[in-house]
MIDREN-643180 format. One record per residue (C-alpha): x, y, z. Coordinates in steps of 0.25 Angstrom, whole numbers, plus 5000, padded with zeros to 4 digits. Example, Ala and Ser with C-alpha at 12.3 -4.5 7.8 and 13.67 -1.06 7.14 Angstrom:
BEGIN
px=5049; py=4982; pz=5031
px=5055; py=4996; pz=5029
This chain:
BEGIN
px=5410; py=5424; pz=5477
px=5423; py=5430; pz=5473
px=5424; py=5436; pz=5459
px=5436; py=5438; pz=5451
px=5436; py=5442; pz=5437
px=5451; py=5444; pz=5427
px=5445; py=5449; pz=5414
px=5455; py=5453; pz=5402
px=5452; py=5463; pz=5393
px=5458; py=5461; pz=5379
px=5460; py=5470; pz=5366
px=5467; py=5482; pz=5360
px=5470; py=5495; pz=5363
px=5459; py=5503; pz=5361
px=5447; py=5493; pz=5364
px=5443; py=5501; pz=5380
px=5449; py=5487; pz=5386
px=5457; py=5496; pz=5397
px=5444; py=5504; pz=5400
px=5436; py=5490; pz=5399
px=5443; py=5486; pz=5409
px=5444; py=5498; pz=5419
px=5428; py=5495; pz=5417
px=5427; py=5484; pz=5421
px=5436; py=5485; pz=5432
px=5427; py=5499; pz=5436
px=5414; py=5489; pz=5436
px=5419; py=5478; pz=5446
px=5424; py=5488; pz=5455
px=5409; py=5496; pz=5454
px=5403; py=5482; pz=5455
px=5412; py=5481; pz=5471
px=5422; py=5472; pz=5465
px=5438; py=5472; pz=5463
px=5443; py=5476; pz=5451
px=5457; py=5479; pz=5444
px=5461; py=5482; pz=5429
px=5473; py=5482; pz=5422
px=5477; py=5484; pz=5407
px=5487; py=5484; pz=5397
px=5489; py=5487; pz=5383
px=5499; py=5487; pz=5372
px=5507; py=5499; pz=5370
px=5499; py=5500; pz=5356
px=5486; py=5506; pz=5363
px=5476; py=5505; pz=5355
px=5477; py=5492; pz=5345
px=5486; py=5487; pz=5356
px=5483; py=5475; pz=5365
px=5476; py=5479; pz=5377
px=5471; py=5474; pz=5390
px=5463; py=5476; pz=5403
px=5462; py=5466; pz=5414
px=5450; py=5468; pz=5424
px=5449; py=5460; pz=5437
px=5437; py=5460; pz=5445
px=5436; py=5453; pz=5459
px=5426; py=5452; pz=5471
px=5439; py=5449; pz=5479
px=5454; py=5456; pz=5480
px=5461; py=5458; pz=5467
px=5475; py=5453; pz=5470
px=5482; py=5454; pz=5457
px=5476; py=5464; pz=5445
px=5479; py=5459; pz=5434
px=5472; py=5448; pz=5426
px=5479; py=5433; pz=5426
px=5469; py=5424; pz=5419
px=5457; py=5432; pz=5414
px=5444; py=5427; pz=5417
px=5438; py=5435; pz=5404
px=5446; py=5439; pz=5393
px=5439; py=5450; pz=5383
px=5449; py=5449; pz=5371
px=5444; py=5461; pz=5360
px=5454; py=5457; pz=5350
px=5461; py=5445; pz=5344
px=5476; py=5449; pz=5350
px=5471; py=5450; pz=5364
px=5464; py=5437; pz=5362
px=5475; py=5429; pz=5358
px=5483; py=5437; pz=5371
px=5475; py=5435; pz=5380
px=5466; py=5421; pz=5380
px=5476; py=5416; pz=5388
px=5474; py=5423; pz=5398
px=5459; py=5420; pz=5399
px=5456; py=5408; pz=5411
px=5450; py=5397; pz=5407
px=5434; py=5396; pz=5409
px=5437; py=5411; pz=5406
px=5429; py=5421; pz=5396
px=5434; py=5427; pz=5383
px=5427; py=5440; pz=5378
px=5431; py=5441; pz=5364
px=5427; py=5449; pz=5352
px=5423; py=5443; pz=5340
px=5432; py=5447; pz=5332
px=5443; py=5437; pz=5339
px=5446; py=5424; pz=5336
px=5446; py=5414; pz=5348
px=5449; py=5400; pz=5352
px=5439; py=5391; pz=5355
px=5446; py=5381; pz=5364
px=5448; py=5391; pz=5376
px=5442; py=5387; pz=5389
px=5433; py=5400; pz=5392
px=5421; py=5407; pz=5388
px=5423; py=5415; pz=5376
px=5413; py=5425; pz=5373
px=5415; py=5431; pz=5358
px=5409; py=5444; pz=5358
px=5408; py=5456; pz=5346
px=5414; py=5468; pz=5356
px=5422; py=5473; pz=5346
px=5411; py=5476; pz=5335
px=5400; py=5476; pz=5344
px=5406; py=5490; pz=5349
px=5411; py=5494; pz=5336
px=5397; py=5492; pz=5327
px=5384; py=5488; pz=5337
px=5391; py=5501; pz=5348
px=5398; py=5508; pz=5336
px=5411; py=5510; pz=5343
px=5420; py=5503; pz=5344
px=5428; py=5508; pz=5357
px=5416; py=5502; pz=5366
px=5419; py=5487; pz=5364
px=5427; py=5489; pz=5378
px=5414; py=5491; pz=5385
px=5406; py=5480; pz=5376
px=5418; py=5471; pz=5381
px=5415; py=5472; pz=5395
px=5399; py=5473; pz=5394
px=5400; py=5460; pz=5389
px=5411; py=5454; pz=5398
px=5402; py=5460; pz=5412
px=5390; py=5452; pz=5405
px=5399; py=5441; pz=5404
px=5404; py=5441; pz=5417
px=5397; py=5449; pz=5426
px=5409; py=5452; pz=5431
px=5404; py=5468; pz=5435
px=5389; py=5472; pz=5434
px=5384; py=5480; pz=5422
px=5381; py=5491; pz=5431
px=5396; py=5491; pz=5436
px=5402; py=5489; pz=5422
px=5392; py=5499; pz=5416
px=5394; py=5511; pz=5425
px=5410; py=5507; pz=5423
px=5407; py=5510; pz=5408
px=5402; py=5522; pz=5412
px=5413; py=5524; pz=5421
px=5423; py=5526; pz=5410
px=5419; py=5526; pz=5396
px=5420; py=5541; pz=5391
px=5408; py=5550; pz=5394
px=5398; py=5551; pz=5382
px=5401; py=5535; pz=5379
px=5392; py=5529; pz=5391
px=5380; py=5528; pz=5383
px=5390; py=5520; pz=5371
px=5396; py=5512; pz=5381
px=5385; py=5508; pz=5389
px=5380; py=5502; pz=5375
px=5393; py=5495; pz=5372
px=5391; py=5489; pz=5389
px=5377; py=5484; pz=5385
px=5383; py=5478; pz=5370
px=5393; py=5471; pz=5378
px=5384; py=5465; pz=5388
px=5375; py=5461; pz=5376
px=5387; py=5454; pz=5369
px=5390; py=5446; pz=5381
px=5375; py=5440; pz=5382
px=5376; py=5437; pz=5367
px=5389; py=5430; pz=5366
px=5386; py=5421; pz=5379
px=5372; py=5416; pz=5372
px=5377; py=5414; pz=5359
px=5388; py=5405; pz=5352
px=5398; py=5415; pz=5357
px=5402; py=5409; pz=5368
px=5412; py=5399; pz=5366
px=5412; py=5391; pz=5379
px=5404; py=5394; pz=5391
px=5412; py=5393; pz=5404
């Protein structure tokens, strides 16, 4: 079975999207798989729009950069409205709570509180990055936890493993939650 995943990482400058992606990127490869990421972001930095674009095959990658997202994870209102486009249909939409959506799209949206749960349950705020892909890897499976877990590990700064393994397991908890709750908008 050939698996081949785009996935869009979405926000502002600032959130860790960049390093989420080179993470997730990290874990496919550990897993045995293909992988290839990309970003951009505004010439603001942080507060500007930024982006990372991961794709992860079982098969050759011919072209790097992400055409029509299979996930979109959108941590702010701007890069929601930027980006839903760019979503497939039957795709899946992470977004924070905190942003408005339409209800008509054809996808799976999966509301979650990333932004606040890193900010007041982890008590910092630059972790939502890491609680963002915990819960996209339980969504997906797209890498193992133990391939996504030592990639954290990998590359967050040293003395921060113990906080970012807790913000992993909070974003792996969010995922479970929003799928078995009234969350979930429409299930592909």
């Amino acid at each position: 079975m050939v698996s081949h995943q785009e996935i869009r990482l979405s926000g502002s400058g600032g959130q860790g999207l960049i390093l989420g992606g080179i993470i997730l990127a990290e874990a496919g490869i550990i897993d045995g798989k293909n992988a290839v990421q990309s970003q951009s972001y505004g010439p603001e930095a942080r507060g500007g729009a930024s982006k990372a674009e991961v794709i992860i095959s079982s098969e050759s990658i011919d072209y790097p950069k992400v055409e029509k997202a299979d996930l979109l994870l959108a941590l702010t209102q701007v890069a929601y409205d930027k980006y839903i486009t760019t979503l497939k249909d039957e795709g899946i939409l992470v977004i924070d709570s905190s942003i408005k959506h339409n209800n008509d799209i054809p996808c799976k949206v999966v509301k979650v509180p990333i932004i606040s749960t890193a900010s007041e349950k982890i008590g910092k705020a630059m972790v939502a990055n890491i609680v963002a892909i915990g819960a996209i890897q339980q969504l997906t499976s797209i890498v193992t936890k133990e391939a996504l877990e030592t990639a954290v590990l990998n590359r967050v700064p040293r003395g921060t493993e113990e906080l970012n393994k807790k913000a992993l397991m909070e974003g792996y908890n969010l995922a479970i939650e929003s799928t078995s709750s009234k969350a979930v908008n429409k299930i592909v």
